[in-house]
N, CA, C and O atoms as CSV, one atom per row, in Angstrom:
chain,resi,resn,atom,element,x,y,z
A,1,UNK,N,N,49.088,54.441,78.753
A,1,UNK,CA,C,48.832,55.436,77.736
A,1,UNK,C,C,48.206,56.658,78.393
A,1,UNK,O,O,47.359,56.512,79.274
A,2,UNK,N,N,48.567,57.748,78.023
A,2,UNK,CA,C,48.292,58.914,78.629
A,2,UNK,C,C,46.994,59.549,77.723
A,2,UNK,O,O,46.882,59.329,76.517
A,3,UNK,N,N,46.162,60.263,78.403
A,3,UNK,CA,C,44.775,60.342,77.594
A,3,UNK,C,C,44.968,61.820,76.925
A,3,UNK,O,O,44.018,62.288,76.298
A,4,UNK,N,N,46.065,62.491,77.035
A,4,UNK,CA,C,46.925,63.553,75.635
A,4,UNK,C,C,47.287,62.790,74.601
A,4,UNK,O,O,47.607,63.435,73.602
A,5,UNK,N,N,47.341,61.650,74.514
A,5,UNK,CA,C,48.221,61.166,73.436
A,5,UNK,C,C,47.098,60.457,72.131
A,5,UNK,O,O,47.431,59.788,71.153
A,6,UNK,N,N,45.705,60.895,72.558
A,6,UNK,CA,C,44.648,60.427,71.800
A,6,UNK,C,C,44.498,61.176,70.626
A,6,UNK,O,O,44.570,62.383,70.860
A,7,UNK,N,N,44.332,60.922,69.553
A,7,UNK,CA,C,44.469,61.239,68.293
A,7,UNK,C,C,42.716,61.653,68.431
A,7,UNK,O,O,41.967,61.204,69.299
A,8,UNK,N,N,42.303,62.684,67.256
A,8,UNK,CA,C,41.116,62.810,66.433
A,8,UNK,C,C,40.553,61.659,65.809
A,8,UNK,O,O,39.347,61.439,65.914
A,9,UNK,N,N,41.328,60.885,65.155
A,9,UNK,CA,C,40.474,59.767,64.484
A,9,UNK,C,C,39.977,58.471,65.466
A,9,UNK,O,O,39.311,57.455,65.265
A,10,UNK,N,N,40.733,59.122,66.752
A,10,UNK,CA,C,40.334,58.036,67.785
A,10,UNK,C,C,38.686,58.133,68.291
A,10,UNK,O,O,38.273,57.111,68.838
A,11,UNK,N,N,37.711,59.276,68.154
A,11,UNK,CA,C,36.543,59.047,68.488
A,11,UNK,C,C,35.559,58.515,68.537
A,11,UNK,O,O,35.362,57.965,67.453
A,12,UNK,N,N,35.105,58.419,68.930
A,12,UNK,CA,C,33.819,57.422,69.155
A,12,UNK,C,C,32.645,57.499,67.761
A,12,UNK,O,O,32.134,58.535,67.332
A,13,UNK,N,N,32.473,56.444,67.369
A,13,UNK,CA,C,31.347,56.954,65.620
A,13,UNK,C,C,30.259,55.949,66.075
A,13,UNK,O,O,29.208,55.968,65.433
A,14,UNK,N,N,30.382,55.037,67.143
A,14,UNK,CA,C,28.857,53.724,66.933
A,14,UNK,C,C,29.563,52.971,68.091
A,14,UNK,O,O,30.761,52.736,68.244
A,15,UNK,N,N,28.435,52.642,68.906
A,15,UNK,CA,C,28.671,51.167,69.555
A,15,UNK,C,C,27.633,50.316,69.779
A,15,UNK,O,O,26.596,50.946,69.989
A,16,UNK,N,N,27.447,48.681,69.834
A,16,UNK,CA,C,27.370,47.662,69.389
A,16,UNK,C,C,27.449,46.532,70.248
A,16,UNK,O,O,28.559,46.008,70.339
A,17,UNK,N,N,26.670,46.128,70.785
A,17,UNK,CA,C,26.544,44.919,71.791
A,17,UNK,C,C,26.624,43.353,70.880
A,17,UNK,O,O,25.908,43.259,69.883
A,18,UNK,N,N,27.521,42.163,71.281
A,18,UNK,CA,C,26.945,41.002,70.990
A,18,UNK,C,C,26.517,40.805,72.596
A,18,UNK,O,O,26.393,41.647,73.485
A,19,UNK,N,N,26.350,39.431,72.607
A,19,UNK,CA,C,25.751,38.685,74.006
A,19,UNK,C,C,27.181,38.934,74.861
A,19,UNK,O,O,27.017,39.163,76.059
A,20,UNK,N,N,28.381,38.916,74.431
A,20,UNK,CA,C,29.258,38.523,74.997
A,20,UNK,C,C,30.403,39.765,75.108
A,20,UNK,O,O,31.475,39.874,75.703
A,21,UNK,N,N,29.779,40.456,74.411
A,21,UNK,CA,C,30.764,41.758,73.932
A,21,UNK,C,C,30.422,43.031,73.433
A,21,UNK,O,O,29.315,43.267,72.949
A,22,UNK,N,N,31.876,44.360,73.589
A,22,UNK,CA,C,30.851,45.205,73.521
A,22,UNK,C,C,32.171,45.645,72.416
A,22,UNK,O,O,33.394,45.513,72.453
A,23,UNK,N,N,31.429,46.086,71.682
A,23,UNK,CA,C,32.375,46.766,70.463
A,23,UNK,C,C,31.536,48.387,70.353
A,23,UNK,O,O,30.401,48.828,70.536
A,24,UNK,N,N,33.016,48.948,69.898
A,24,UNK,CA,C,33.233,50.390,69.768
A,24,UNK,C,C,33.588,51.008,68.313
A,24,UNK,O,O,34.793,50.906,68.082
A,25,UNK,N,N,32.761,51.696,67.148
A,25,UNK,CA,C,33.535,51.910,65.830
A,25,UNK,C,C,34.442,53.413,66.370
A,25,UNK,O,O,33.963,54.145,67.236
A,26,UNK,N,N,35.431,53.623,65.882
A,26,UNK,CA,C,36.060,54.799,65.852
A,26,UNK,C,C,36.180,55.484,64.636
A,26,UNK,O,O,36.295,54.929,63.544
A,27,UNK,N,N,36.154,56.667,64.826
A,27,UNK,CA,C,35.992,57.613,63.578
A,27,UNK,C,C,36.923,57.138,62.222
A,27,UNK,O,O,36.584,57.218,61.042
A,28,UNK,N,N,38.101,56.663,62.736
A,28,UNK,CA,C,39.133,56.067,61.831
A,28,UNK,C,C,39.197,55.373,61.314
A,28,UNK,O,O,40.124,55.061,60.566
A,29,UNK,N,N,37.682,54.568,61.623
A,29,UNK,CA,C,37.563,53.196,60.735
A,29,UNK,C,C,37.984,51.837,61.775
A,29,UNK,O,O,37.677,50.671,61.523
A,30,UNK,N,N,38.631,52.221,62.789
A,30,UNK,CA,C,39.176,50.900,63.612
A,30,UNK,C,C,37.666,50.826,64.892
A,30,UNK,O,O,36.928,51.669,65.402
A,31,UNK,N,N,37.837,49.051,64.984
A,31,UNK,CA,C,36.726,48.681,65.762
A,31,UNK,C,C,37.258,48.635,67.335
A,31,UNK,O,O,38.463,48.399,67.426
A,32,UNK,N,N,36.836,48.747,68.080
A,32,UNK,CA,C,37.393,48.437,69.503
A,32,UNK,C,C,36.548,47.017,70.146
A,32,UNK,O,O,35.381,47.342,70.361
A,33,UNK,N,N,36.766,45.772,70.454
A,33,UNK,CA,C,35.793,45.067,71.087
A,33,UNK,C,C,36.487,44.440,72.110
A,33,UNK,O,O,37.621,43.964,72.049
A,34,UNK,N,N,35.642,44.475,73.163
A,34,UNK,CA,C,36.084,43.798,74.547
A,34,UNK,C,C,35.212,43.006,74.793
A,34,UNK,O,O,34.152,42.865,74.183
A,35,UNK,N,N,35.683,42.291,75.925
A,35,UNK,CA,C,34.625,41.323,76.791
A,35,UNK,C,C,33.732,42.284,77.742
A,35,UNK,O,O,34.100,43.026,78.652
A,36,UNK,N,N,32.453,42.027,77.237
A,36,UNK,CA,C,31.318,42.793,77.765
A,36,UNK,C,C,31.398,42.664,79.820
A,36,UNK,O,O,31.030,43.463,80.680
A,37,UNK,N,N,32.148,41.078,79.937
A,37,UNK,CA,C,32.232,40.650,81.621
A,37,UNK,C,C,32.919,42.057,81.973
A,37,UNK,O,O,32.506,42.468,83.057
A,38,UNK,N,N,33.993,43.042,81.274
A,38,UNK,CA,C,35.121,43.901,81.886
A,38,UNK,C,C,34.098,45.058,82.433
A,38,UNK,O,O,34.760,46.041,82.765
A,39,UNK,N,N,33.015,45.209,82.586
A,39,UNK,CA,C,32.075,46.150,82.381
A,39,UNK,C,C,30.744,45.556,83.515
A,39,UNK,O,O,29.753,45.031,83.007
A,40,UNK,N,N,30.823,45.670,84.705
A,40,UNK,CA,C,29.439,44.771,85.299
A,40,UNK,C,C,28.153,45.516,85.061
A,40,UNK,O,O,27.030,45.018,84.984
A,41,UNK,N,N,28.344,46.245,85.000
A,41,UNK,CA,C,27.283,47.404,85.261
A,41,UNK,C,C,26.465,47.158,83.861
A,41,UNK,O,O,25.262,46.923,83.741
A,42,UNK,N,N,27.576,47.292,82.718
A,42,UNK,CA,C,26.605,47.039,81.185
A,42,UNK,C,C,26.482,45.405,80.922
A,42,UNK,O,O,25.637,44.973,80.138
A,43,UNK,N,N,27.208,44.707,81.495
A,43,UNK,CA,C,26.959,43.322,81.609
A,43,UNK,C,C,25.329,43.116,82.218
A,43,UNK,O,O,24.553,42.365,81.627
A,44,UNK,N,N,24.952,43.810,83.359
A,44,UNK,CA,C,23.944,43.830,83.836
A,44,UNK,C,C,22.987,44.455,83.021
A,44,UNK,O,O,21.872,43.935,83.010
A,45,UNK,N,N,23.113,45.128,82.561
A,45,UNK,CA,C,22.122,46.233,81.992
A,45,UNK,C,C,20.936,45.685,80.846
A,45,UNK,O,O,21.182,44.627,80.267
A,46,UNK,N,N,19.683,46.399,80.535
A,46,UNK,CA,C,19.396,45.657,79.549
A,46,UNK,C,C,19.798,45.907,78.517
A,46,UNK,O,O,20.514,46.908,78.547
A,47,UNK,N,N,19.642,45.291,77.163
A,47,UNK,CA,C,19.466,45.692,75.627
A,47,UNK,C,C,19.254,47.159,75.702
A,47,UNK,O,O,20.144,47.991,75.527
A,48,UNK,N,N,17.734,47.476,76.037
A,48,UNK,CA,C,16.947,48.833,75.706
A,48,UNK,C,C,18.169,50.131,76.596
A,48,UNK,O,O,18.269,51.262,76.121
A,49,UNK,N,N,19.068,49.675,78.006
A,49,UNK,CA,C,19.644,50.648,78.440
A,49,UNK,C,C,21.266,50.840,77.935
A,49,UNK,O,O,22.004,51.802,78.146
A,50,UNK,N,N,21.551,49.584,77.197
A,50,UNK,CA,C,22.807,49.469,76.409
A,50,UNK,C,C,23.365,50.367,75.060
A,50,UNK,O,O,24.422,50.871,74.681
A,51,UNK,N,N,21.743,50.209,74.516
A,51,UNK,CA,C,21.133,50.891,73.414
A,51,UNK,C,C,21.136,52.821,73.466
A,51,UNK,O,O,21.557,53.703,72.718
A,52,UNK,N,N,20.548,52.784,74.549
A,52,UNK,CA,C,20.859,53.878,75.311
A,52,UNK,C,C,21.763,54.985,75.538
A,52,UNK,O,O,21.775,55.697,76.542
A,53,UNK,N,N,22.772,55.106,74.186
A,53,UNK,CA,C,24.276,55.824,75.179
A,53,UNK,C,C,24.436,57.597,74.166
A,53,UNK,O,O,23.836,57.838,73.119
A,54,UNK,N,N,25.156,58.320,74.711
A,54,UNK,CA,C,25.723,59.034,73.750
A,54,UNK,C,C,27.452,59.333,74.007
A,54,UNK,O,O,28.200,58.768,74.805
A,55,UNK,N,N,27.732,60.326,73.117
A,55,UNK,CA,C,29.145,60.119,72.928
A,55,UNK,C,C,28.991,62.013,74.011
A,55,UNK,O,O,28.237,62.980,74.112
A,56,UNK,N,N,30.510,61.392,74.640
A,56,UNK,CA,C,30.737,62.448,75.765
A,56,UNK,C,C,32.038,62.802,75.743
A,56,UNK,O,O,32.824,62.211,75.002
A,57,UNK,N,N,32.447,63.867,76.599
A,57,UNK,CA,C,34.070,63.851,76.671
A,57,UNK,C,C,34.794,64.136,75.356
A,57,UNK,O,O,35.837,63.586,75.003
A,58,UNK,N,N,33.892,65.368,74.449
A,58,UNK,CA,C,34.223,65.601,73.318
A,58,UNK,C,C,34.508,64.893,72.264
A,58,UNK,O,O,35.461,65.134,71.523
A,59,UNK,N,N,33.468,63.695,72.076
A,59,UNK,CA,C,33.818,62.781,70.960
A,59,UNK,C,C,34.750,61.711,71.509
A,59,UNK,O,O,34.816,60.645,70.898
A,60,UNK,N,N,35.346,61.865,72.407
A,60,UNK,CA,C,35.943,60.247,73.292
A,60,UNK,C,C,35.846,59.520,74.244
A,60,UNK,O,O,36.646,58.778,74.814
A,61,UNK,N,N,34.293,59.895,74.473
A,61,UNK,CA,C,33.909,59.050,75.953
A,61,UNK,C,C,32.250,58.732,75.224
A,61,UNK,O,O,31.528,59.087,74.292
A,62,UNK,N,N,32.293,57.866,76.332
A,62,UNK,CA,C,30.357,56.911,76.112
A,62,UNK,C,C,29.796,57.137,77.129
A,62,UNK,O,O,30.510,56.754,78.056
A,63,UNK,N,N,28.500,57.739,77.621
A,63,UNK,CA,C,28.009,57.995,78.035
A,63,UNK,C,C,26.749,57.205,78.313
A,63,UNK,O,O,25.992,57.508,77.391
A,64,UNK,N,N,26.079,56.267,79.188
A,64,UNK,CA,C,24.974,55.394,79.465
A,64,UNK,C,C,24.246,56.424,80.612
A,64,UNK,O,O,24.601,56.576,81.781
A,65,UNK,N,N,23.387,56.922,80.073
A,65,UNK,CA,C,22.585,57.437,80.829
A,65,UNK,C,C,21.745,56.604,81.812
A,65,UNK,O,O,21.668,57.025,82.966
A,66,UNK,N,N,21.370,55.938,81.618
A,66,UNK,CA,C,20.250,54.672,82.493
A,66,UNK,C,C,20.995,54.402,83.774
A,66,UNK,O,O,20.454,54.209,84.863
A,67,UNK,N,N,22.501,54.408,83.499
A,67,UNK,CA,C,23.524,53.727,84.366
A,67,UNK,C,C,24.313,54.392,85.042
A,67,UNK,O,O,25.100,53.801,85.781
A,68,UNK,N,N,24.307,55.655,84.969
A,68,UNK,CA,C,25.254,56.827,84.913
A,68,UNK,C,C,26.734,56.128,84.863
A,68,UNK,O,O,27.331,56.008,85.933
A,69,UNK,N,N,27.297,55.699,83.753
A,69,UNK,CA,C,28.156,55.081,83.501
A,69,UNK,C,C,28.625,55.952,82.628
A,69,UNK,O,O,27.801,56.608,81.993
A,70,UNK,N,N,30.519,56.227,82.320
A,70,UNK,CA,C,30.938,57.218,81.407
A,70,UNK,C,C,32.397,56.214,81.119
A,70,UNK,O,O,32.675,55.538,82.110
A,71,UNK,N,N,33.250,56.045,80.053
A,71,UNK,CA,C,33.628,55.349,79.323
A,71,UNK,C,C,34.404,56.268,78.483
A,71,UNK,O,O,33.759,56.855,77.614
A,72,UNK,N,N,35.698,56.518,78.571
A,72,UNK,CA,C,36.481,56.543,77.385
A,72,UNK,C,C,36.594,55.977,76.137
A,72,UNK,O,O,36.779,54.813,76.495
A,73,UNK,N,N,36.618,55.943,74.997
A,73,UNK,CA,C,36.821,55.075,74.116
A,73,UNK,C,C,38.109,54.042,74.652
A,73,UNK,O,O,38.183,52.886,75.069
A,74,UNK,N,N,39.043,55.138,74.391
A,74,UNK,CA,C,40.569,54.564,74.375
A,74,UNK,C,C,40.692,53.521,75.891
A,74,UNK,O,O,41.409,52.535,75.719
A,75,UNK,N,N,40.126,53.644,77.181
A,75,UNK,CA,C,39.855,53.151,78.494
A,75,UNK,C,C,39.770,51.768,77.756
A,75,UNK,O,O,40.694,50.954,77.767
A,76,UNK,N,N,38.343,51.545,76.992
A,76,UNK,CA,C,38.293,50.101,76.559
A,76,UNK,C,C,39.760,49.516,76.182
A,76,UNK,O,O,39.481,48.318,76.134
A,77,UNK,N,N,40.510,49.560,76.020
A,77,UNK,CA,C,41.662,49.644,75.759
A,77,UNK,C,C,42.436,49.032,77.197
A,77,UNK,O,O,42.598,47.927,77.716
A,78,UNK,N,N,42.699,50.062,77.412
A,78,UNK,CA,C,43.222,50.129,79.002
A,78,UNK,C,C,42.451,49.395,80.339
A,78,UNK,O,O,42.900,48.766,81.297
A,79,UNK,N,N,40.897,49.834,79.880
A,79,UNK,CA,C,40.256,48.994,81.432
A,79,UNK,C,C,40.386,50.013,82.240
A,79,UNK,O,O,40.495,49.722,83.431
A,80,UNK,N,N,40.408,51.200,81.935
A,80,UNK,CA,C,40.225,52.174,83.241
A,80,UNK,C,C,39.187,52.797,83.108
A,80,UNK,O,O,38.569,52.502,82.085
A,81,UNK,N,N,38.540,53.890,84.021
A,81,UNK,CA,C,37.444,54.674,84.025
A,81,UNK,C,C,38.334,55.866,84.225
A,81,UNK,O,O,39.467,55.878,84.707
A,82,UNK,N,N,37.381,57.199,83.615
A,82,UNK,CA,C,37.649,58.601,83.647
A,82,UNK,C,C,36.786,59.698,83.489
A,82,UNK,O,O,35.615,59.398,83.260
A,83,UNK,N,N,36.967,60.469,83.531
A,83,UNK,CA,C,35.556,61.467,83.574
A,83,UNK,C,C,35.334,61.963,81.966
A,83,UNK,O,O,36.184,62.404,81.192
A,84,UNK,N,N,34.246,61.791,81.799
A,84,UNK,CA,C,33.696,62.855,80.856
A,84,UNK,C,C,33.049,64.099,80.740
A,84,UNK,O,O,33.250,64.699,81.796
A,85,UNK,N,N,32.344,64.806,79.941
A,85,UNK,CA,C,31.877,66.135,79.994
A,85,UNK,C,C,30.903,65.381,80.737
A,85,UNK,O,O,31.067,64.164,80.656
A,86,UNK,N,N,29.449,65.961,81.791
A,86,UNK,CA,C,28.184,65.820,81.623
A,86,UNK,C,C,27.395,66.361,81.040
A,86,UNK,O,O,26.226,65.977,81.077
């Protein structure tokens, strides 16, 4: 998937840790959840730096400051990394 082909309602609105997983709400109402393992860095991380994030990359990227970690929405998806605004 090509990261032009991302819609507006695809943005980022909330994200959401279980023990095992990391879920993503999108503006559209659709949830995104992966296996938190696809991610070492937030696998590692604590609660308080998980907790931690804002939305980057104009409403389609996640941003973990603690971690300098940056996150597409749509990536969760895919499993890739890409740049966001800083």
């Amino acid at each position: 998937m090509n990261t032009l082909d991302i819609k507006p309602g695809e943005r980022v609105k909330d994200v959401h840790f279980t023990e095992d997983n990391l879920s993503v709400d999108l503006i559209d109402g659709r949830t995104i959840t992966v296996p938190l393992a696809w991610y070492p860095r937030l696998l590692d991380a604590t609660a308080q730096q998980r907790k931690n994030w804002q939305v980057c990359g104009g409403g389609y990227g996640i941003h973990w400051p603690d971690n300098a970690f940056f996150y597409e929405g749509i990536d969760l998806i895919i499993k890739s990394s890409t740049l966001c605004d800083r």
